[in-house]
N, C-alpha and C positions, 0 to 999 in steps of 0.2 A: 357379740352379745346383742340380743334383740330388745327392743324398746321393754317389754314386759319382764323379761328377767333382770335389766336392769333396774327397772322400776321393785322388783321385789328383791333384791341387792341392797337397794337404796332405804326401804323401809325395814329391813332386817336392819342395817347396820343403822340407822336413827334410832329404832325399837329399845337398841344395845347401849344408846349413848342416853336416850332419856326418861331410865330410871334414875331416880333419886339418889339411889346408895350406889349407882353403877358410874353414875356420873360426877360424885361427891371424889369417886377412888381416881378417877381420869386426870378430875379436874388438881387434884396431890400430886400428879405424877409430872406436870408440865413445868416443872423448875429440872426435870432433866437427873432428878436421882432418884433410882427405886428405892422402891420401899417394899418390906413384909408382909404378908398375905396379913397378919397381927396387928400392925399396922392399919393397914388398910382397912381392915374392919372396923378397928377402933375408929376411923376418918367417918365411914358410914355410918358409925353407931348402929352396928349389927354384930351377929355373934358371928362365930367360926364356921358353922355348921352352913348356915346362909349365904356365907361369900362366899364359902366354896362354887356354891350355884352360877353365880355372879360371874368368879374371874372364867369359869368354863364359858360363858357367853363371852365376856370379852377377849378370851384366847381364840374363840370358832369365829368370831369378825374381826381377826387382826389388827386388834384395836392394841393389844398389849402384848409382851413376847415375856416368859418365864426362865429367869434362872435362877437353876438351884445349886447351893455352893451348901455341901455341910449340911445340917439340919434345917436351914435357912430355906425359903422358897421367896426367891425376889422378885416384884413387878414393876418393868415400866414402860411406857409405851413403844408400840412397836416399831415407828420410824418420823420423823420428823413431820411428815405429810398429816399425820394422827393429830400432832400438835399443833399445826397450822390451820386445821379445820377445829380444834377445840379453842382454840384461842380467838378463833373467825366468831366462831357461837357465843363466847363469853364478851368481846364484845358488842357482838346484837344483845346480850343480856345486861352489858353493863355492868357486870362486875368483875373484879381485878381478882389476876390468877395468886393463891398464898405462896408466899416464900419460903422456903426449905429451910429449918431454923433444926442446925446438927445439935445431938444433947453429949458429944462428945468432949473429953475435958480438955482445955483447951494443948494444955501439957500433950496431948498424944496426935490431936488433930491437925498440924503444919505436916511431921515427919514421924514414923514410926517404924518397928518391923513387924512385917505381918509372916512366920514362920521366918525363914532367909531372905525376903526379899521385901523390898519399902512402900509403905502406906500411906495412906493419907496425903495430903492436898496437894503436896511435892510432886507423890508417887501418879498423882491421878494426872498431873499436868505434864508427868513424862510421857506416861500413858497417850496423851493427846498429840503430843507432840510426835509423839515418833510414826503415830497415823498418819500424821495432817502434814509430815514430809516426805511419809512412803517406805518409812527403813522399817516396819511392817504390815503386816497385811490380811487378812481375813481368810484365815481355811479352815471352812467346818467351825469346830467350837474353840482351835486355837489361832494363833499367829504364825505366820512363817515370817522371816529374816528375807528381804529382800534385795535385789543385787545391791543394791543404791544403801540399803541401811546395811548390808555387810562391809560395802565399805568404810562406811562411814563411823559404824561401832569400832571397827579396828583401828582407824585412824586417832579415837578418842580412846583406844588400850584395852578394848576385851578383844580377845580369841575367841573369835567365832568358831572356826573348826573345833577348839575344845569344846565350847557350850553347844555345840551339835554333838559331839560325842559322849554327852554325856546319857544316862539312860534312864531319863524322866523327859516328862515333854517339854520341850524348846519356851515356849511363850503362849500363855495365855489369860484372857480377860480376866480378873480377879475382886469381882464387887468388893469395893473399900467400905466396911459399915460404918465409917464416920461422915465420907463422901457421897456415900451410896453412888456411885460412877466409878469402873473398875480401872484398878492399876495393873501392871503387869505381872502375873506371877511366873513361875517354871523358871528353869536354866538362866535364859536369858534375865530376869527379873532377879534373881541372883549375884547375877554377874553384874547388873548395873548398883546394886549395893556396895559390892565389892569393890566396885571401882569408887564411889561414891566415899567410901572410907577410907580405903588406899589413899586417894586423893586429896585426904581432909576438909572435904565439903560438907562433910555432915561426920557427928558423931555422937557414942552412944551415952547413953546415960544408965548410970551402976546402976541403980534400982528400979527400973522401968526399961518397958520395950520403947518408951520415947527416943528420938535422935532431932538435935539441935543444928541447926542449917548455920554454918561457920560463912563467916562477911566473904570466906574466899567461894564458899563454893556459892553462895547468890551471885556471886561475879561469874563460876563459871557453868553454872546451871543457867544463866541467861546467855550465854554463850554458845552456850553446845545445844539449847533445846529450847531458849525462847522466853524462858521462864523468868515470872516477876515478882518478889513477895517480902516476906521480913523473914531475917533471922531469928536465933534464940529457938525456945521448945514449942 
């Protein structure tokens, strides 16, 4: 890339960061959970119609990546590098990035089920965990099962050969809307429910998709995955 096409590289993706309403959406996203195209307009204090315009520029500068789950259309930034350079500008600006404040009731937002498989703050930190030790792995728009976390899931009691056999997709990212940061859904994301109840680590509650984190399974959810937090709903 030559001096001049960088140079207009450079002022396209500035151009992208400093409007007002464009920058007002970026600057929401750097607590690290999306948010809704609804959302995000409401941050702007712009209609529907207009931030359409908006996230089409901050999609064409790689400023922000799009997932859509359901009717839902989620946004947040597209990789860590985005936020490092927002965070660089806010403090040459001197103002402090807002906090992600969930309007989720608290009853649902530790543990819950999202279809078959667990949600919420729990689910989002197994989520992490099983990245950030490699038992899976990024293909395309799901998860594969890697050598290292098949062993490892079987050694903790799912059948893996089953949860490949089965005939829906294996694992993949699942936007938590309390979290907004996905948990795991598919086969796999099942399966670690299952176990999770089997287990008595968590259980359900008769009249709500809420599930209550039992004092055994905080011992052994910090065990098997790392995890740190309070019991109860």
């Amino acid at each position: 890339m030559d001096a001049d096409t960088a140079d207009n590289h450079l002022a396209a993706l500035a151009g992208a960061i400093a409007d007002p309403a464009r920058s007002r959406m970026l600057c929401s996203l750097l607590d690290g959970h999306a948010r809704t195209a609804t959302e995000l307009a409401a941050v702007a204090d712009i209609g529907a119609s207009t931030a359409s315009g908006h996230f089409t520029r901050l999609l064409e500068q790689g400023l922000v990546e799009l997932h859509v789950q359901g009717r839902h259309r989620y946004y947040r930034l597209a990789n860590p590098q985005v936020a490092q350079a927002l965070e660089s500008l806010l403090q040459l600006a001197g103002v402090p990035a807002a906090a992600f404040q969930p309007s989720t009731p608290s009853v649902l937002r530790l543990a819950r089920t999202c279809y078959d498989h667990c949600a919420g703050e729990v689910a989002v930190q197994v989520h992490d965990a099983l990245l950030h030790a490699n038992w899976i792995e990024a293909e395309g728009r799901d998860y594969r099962v890697t050598e290292t976390g098949s062993d490892a899931l079987e050694r903790l009691g799912i059948d893996i050969d089953a949860v490949n056999r089965q005939r829906r997709r294996l694992a993949y990212p699942c936007m938590d809307w309390s979290e907004r940061r996905p948990h795991i859904g598919g086969a796999l994301g099942a399966a670690l429910l299952e176990l999770m109840l089997k287990r008595g680590w968590v259980t359900r509650h008769l009249d709500s998709r809420a599930l209550s984190v039992t004092d055994k399974g905080l011992s052994s959810l910090s065990k098997s995955f790392g995890l740190a937090g309070k019991s109860g709903a």
